[in-house]
C-alpha beads as a LAMMPS data file, in Angstrom:
LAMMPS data file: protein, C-alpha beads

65 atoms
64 bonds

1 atom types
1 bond types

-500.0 500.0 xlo xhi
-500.0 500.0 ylo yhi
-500.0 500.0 zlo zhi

Masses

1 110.0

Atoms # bond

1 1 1 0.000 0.000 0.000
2 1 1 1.636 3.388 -1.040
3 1 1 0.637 5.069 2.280
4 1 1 2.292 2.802 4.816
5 1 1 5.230 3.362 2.573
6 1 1 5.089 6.748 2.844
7 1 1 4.805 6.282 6.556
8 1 1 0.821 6.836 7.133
9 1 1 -1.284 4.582 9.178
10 1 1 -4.947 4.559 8.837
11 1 1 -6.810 2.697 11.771
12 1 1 -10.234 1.956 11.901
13 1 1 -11.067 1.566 15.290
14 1 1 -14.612 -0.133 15.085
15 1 1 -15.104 -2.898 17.737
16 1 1 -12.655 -0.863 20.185
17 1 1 -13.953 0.151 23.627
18 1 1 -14.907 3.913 23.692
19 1 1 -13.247 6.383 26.685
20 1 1 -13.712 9.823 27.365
21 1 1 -10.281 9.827 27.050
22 1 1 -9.428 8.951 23.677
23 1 1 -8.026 11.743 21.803
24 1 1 -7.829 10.433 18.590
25 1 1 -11.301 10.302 17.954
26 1 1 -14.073 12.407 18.301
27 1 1 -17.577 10.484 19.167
28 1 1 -21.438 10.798 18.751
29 1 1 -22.940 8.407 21.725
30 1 1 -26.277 6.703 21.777
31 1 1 -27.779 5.071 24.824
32 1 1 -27.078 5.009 28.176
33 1 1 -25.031 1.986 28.814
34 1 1 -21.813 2.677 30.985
35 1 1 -19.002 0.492 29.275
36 1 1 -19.355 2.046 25.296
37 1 1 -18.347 0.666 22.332
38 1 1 -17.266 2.040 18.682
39 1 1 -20.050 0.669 16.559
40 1 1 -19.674 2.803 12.965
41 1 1 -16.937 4.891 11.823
42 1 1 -16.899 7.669 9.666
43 1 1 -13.946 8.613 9.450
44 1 1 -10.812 6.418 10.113
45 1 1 -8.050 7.982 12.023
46 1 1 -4.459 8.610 10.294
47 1 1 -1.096 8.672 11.934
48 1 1 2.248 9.754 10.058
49 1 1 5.410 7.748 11.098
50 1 1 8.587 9.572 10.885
51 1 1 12.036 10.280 12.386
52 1 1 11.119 7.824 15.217
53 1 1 7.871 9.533 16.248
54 1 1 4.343 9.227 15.206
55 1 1 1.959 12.240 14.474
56 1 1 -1.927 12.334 14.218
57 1 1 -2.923 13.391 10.956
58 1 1 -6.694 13.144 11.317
59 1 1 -8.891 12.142 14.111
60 1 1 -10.877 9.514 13.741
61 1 1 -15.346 10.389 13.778
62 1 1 -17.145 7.563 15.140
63 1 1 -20.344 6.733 16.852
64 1 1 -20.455 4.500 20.053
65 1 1 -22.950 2.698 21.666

Bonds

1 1 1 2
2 1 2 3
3 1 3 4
4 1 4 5
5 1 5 6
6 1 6 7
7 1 7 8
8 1 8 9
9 1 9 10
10 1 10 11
11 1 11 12
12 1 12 13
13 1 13 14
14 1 14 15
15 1 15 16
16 1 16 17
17 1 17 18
18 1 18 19
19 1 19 20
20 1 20 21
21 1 21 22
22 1 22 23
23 1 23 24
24 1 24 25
25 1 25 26
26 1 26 27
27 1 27 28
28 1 28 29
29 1 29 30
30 1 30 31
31 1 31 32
32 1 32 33
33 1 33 34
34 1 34 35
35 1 35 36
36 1 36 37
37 1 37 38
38 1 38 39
39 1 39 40
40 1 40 41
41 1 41 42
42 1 42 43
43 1 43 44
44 1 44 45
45 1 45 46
46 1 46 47
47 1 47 48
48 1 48 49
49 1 49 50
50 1 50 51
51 1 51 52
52 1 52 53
53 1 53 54
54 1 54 55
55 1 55 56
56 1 56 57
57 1 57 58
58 1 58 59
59 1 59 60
60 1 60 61
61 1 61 62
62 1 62 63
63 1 63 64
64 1 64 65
């Protein structure tokens, strides 16, 4: 894939647990369950690899339930 060889990383995090404390993402939540989870993703987030570090390139829009 030309990206990763360019150093990007796209991550889709559907399935992932959602926290308040996530700053790669930014979320819509539905109901009122406690422990949330990413159900649909909009928007993938993307991460840039170089000289040793990684940068976010894009947060991630997702809706958790």
């Amino acid at each position: 894939m030309l990206l990763a060889e360019d150093g990007y990383k796209v991550s889709n995090p559907i399935g992932e647990a959602f926290s308040e404390a996530r700053t790669d993402i930014d979320a819509s939540l539905i109901g009122t369950s406690s422990k949330k989870k990413i159900i649909r993703v909009i928007k993938p987030i993307i991460y840039l690899q170089q000289d040793g570090g990684v940068s976010l390139i894009q947060k991630g829009i997702v809706i958790a339930e």
